[in-house]
Every structure is written in structure tokens, then in C-alpha cells.
N, C-alpha and C positions, 0 to 999 in steps of 0.2 A: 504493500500500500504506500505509495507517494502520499508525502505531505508536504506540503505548500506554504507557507506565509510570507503574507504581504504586512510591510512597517512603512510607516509615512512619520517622516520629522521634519518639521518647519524649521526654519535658521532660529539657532538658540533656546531651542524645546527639547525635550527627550522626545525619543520615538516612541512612540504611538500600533500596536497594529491594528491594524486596518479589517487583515479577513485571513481568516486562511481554508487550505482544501485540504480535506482528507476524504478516502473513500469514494471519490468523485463528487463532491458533495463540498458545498462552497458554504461559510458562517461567516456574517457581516459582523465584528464588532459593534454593540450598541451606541450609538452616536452619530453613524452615518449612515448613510441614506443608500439604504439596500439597491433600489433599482439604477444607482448611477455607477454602479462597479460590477464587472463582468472577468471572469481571469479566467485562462482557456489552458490547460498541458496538455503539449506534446510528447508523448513518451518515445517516440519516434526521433526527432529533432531534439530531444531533451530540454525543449525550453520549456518556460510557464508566462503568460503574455497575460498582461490588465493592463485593462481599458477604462477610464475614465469617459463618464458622458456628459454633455454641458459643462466645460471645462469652466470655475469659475478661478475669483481672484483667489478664494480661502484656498485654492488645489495647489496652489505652489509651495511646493516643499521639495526634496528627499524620498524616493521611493527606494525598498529593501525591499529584494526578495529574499526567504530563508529556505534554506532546505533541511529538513529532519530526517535523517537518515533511518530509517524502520528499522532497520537489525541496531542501530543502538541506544534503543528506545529510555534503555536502563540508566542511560549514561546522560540525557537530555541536552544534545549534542546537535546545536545547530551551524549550517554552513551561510554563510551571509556574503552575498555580492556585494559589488563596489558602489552600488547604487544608481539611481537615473533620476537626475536634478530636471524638474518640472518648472519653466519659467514661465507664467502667466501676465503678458501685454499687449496691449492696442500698437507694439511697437512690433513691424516688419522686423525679421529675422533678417539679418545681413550677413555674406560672407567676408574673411578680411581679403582687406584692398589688398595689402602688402603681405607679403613671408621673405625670409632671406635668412641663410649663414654669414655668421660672421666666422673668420677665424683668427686664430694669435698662438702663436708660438711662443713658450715661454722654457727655457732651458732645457729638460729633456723631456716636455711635454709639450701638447697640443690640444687647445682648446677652441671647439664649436659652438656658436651661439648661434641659433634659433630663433628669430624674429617671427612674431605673426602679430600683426599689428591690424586696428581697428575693423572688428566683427562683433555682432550681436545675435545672440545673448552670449553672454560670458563661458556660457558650457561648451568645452573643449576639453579633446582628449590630444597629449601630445605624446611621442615616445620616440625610440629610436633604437631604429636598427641596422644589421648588417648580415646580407645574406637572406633575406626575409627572417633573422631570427633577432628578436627584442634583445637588445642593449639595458641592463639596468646600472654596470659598475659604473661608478663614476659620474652617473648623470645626476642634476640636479635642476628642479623644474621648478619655475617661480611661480608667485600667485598670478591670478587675472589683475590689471589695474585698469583703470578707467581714464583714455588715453586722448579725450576729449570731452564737451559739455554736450555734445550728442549723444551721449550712453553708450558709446564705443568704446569697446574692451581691446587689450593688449596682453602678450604673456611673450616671457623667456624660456628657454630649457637649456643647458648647457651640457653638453658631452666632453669629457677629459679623457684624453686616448694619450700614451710611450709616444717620441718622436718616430719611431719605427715604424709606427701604423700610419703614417703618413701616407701612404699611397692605397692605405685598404678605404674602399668608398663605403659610408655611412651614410642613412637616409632618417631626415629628421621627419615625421610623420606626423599629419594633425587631423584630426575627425571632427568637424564642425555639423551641425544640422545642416548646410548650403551644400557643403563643402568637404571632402577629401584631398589632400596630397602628400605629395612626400619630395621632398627637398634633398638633390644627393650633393656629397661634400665636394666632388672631387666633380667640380662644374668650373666654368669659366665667373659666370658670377657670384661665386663665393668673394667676399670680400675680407680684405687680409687688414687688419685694426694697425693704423698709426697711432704713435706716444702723441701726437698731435689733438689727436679727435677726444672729445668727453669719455670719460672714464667712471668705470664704476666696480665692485668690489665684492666676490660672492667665498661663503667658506667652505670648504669642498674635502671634507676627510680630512680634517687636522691644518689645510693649508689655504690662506690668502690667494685668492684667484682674481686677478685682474683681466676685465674685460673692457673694450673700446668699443664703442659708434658713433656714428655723429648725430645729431639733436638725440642723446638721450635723452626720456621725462622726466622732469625736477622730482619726479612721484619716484620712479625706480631708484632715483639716486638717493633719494631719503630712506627709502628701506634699507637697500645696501649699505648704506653709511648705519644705519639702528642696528642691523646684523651686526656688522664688525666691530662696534661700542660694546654689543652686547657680550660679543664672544673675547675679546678682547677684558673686558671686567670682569669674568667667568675665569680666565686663565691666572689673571692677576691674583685671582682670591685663593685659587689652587696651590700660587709658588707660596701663596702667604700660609695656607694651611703646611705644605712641603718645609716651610724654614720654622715655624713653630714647632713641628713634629721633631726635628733635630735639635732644636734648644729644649727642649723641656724632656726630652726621651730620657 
């Protein structure tokens, strides 16, 4: 017997579920309105698909699917997806204008940035690969900012690869509701960051990473600068706990 649930969490709420199936057999959590939710499984395709009807404003949230595994019924052991962000507006969905690598070479590494700049809504998947196989060492993906007073969103992702993988092509990939592609490194317009151009500062496995473009946003440069204060005051406190620990031991 497959079981099912569904959880809906608004920004800054706990989750909530919603309904779940068992038995083929679908229970609406008390509170919401039985005939606006429908969830169909494929045992087949192994997915489970809900549907909202009359989408209104209260529907934006956070949707979880769960899955209960039947053989470890004992152990009440659920599997929980990454979720599917519901953004409910009078505002046209847009793809972004812009994507682009940046790159920089810094002593015996190499570093990719990822530009995808002004799209709506905000919900984007970004990643990266090589080989058709997902990249996770090394990468670090920044939040969405808001990169205009149009409600256009922006995001970074940055890949750190050895000088040696210089010549192996990577492909930065972005999933937009408009929109798919994939950006490979080893392109003509990949663009290679001058000490000239605006800089900004991300921390990457124990190390200060510097990256270049030109008009960066005053918004990404104030995080970045908050990041490295932060991580920076964190370290300071460490050598201070580290020289304590040898004067008083």
C-alpha cells in the first residue's frame, strides 16, 4: 500500500499537511476545502501529482510531498522532497533576459560564475554539470535578489574546479517556468574577470573567493561583504577560544 502526503508551508509558518492517500483513498485535512484538491499516483511513472483549483492568493506557499515507506511502518519513517514553491500574481511570469559565465583564475584554481539575471518569479533551479552528471563539490549557489523595482529577480552559482580541469567543459544549468538552458564553460563568450571590474567576495570551504563583473548590484555586494564580516568574526573568536585553551590548560 503506497502512502502519500501532501504538506503546504507558507514563508515563516510551520508546515501544515494538507491530505494524504492511502489505500487509494485520498483525506483532506480539516480546514481546507475538500473539492479544491485532487492528487492522482502513478505507480507506473512513480510520481504523485496535486492539483490545486481556483488558485487563490492564500495558495502560495511550499508544497511537500512525503512518502511512507509501508515495510517500515514501525519505524514512522518519512521520505520528503525538495519541494515546489507556488507563487500566486497578477504579474506575467518572465524568462531572464541575461545568463552568462564569468571566469577567474586564481593560483591553482578556477573559478565559474553563473549569471542569470532579471526573471520572474524568483523560483529557479540552478546546478551544474559535467558529462550530463550533477557537479555538487565545490559549488556554491547564492540566494535570488531583487535586481530591479520591477520585481525582477537575479541569482549566482559559482563552480570551483584544480587548474587542470581547465579544459574539461562544464555546463551551468537553470530551470525557470519560461525557460531551460545550460551555459557551457568552454565557449567563446565566457568572460574572463579583470582586477579592474567590481568585485565581490564569497566563502567557499574554509577559503576567500574572489569574484569580478562589471555593474555588480550594491545588493550582492552587501551580502558578500555581511558573509565575510560574518565568517571573519567567527574565526577571530575561534583563535581566541584556541589561545585561552593554552593559557589556562
Amino acid at each position: 500500500d503506497i502512502v502519500i502526503h501532501w504538506y503546504k508551508q507558507k514563508e515563516g509558518e510551520a508546515p501544515e499537511r494538507l491530505l494524504f492517500v492511502s489505500g487509494g483513498k485520498v483525506a483532506i485535512e480539516s480546514g481546507f476545502q475538500a473539492n479544491r484538491y485532487m492528487t492522482e499516483i502513478s505507480s507506473v511513472q512513480k510520481r504523485c501529482v496535486l492539483t490545486i483549483k481556483d488558485v487563490i492568493l492564500d495558495d502560495a506557499a511550499t508544497y511537500y510531498c512525503a512518502y511512507w515507506d509501508p515495510h517500515l511502518w514501525s519505524t514512522w519513517i518519512k521520505y520528503f522532497g525538495m519541494g515546489t514553491k507556488l507563487v500566486v500574481s497578477e504579474k506575467r511570469s518572465s524568462p531572464p533576459k541575461n545568463s552568462e559565465i564569468l571566469q577567474k583564475k586564481h593560483e591553482n584554481q578556477i573559478m565559474y560564475v553563473c549569471f542569470i539575471e532579471k526573471f520572474y518569479p524568483e523560483v529557479i533551479r540552478v546546478t551544474w554539470t559535467e558529462d550530463e552528471k550533477e557537479v555538487t563539490d565545490n559549488v556554491v549557489k547564492g540566494d535570488t535578489w531583487q535586481s530591479t523595482k520591477e520585481d525582477e529577480y537575479s541569482i549566482a552559482s559559482w563552480l570551483t574546479v584544480p587548474a587542470e580541469s581547465e579544459d574539461k567543459k562544464y555546463y551551468c544549468k537553470y530551470e525557470h517556468e519560461e525557460k531551460s538552458t545550460s551555459l557551457p564553460t568552454q565557449e567563446d563568450s565566457v568572460k574572463t574577470a579583470s582586477q579592474e571590474e567590481d568585485c565581490g567576495i564569497v566563502f567557499n570551504r574554509g577559503n576567500l573567493v574572489l569574484f569580478c563583473r562589471p555593474f555588480v548590484t550594491d545588493q550582492l555586494m552587501h551580502r558578500t561583504a555581511y558573509l565575510v564580516y560574518i565568517i571573519l568574526l567567527l574565526k577571530s573568536s575561534m583563535y581566541n577560544i584556541i589561545i585561552l585553551f593554552f593559557i589556562y590548560r
